[in-house]
ZADO-1210 file (C-alpha; in nm, 4 decimals, padded with zeros to 6 digits):
<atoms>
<atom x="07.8723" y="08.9363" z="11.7503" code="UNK" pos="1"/>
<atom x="07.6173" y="09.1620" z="11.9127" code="UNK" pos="2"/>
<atom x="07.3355" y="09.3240" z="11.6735" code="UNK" pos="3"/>
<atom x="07.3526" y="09.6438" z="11.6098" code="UNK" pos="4"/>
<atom x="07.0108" y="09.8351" z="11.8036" code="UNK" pos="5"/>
<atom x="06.8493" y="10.1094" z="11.6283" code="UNK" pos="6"/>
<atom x="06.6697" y="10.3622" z="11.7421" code="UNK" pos="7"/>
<atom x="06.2734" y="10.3788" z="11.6289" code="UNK" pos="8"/>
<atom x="06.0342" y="10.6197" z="11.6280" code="UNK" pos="9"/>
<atom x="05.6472" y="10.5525" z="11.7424" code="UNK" pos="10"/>
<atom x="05.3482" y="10.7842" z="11.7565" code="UNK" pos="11"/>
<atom x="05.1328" y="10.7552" z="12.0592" code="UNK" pos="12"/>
<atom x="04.8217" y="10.9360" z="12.1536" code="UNK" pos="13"/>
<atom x="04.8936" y="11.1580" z="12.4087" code="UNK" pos="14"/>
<atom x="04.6716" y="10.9302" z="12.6399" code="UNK" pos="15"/>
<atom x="04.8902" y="10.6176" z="12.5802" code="UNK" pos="16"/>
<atom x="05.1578" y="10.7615" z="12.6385" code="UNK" pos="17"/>
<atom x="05.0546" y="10.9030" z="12.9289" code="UNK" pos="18"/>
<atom x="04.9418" y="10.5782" z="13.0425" code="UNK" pos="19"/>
<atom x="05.2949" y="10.4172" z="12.9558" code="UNK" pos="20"/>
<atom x="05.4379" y="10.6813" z="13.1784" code="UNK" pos="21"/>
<atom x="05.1909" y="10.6171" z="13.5096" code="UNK" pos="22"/>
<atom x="05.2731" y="10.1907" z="13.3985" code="UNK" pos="23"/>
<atom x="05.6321" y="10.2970" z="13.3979" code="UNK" pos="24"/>
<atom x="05.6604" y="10.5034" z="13.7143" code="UNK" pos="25"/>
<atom x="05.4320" y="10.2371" z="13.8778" code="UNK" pos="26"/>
<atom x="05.7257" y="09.9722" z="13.8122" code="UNK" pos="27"/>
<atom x="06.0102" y="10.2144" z="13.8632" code="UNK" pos="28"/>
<atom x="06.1419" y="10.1424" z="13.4826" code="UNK" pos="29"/>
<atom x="06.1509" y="10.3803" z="13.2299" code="UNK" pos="30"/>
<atom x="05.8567" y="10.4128" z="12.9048" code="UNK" pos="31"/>
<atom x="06.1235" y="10.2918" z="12.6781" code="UNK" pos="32"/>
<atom x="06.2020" y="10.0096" z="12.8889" code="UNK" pos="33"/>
<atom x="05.7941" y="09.9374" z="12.9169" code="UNK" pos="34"/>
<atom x="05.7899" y="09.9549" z="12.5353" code="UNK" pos="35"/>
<atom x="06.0330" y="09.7244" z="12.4845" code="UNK" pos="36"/>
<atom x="05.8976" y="09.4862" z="12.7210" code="UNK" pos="37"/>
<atom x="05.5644" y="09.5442" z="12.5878" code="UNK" pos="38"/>
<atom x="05.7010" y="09.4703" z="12.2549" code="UNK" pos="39"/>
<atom x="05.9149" y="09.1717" z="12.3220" code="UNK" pos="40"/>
<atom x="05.6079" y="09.0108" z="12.5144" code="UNK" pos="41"/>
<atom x="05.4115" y="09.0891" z="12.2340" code="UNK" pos="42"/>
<atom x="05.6514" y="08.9235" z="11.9897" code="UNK" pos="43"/>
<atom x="05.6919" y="08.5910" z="12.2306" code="UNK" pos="44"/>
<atom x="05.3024" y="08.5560" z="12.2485" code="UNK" pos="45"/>
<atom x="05.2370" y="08.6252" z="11.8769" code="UNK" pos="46"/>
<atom x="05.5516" y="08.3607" z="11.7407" code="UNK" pos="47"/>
<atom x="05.4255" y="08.0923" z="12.0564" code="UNK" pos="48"/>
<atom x="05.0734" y="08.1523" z="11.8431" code="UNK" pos="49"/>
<atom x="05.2303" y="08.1248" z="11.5237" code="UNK" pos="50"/>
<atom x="05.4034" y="07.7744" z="11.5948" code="UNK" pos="51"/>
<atom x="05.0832" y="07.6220" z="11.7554" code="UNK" pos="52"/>
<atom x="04.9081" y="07.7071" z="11.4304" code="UNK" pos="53"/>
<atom x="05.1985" y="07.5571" z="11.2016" code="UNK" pos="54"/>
<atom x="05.1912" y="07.2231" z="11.4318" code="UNK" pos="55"/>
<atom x="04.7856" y="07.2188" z="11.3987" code="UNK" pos="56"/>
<atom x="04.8539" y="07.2441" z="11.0310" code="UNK" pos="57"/>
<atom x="05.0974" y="06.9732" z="11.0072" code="UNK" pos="58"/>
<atom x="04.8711" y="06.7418" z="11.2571" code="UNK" pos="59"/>
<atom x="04.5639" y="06.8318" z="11.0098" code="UNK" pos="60"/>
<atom x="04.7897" y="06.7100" z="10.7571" code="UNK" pos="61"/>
<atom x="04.9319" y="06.3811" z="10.8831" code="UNK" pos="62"/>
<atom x="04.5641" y="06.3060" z="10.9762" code="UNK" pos="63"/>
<atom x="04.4293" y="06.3481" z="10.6452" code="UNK" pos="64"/>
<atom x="04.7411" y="06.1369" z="10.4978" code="UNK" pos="65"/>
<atom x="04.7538" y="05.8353" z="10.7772" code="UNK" pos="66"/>
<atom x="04.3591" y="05.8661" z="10.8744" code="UNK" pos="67"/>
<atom x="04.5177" y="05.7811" z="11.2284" code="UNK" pos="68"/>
<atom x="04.3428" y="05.9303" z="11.5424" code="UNK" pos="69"/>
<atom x="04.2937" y="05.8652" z="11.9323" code="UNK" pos="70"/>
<atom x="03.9362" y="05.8933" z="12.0657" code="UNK" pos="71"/>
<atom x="03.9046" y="06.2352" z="12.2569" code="UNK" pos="72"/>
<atom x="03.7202" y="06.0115" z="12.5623" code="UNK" pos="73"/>
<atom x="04.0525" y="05.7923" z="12.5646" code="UNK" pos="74"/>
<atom x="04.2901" y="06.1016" z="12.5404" code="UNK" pos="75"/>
<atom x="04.1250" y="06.2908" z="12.7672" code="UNK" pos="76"/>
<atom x="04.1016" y="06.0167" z="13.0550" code="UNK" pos="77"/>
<atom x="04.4876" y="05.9140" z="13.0258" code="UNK" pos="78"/>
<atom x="04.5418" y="06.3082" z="13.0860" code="UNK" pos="79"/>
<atom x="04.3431" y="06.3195" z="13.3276" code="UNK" pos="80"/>
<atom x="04.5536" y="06.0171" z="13.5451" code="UNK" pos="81"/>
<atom x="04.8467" y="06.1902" z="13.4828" code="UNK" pos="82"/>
<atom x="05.0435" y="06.2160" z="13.7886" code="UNK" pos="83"/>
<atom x="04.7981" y="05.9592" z="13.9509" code="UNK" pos="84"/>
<atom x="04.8927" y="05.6419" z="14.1118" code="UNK" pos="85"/>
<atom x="04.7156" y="05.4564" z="13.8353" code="UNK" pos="86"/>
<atom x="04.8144" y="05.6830" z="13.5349" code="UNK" pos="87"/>
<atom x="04.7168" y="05.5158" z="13.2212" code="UNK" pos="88"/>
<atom x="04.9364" y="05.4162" z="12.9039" code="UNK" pos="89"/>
<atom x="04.8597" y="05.6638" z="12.5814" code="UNK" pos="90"/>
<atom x="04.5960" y="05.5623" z="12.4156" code="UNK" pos="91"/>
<atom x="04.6778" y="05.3750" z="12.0672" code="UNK" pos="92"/>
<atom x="04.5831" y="05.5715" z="11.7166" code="UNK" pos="93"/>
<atom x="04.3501" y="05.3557" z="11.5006" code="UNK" pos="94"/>
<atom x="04.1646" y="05.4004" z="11.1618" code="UNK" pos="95"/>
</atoms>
C-alpha cells in the first residue's frame, strides 16, 4: 500500500526562493523536487543524529551500571591497525 502524498504549503522569502530556483535550474530539477530533496536530506541527517544520541545514552548507561571501559590509548591504537598487516585484537573492557 502506497501512502497517500499531500500537498503542503511553505512560505519563503522571496530571496530563498529565488535561490531554490537558480539551485534548481543549476541541476535541471524542479524547486519542488529541490525541496523535497532538501527536506528528505534534512530528515536522514537529523534521525542519523537522533540515533547516535540514543546509543550515547544507552552506552552512558551501561557504563554507569557495569563500570566497564577500554582505555582510549588502547582503542585508539587497535583502530588505528585496522586494515594493517599487524591489526590488533579489541582491546578488553576492565573496571
Amino acid at each position: 500500500m502506497t501512502a497517500a502524498v499531500r500537498p503542503v504549503a511553505i512560505k519563503l522569502d522571496e530571496d530563498t526562493k529565488a535561490r531554490v530556483k537558480r539551485r534548481a535550474e543549476a541541476r535541471r530539477r524542479s524547486s519542488h523536487w529541490l525541496m523535497r530533496e532538501a527536506i528528505t536530506q534534512y530528515l536522514e541527517r537529523e534521525e542519523r543524529r537522533e540515533a547516535f544520541r540514543q546509543d550515547t545514552l544507552q552506552a552512558w548507561e551501561e557504563y554507569r551500571t557495569t563500570g566497564l571501559y577500554a582505555p582510549a590509548e588502547e582503542v585508539e591504537a587497535w583502530l588505528a591497525s585496522w586494515g594493517a598487516d599487524n591489526e590488533l585484537p579489541a582491546p578488553t573492557c576492565r573496571k
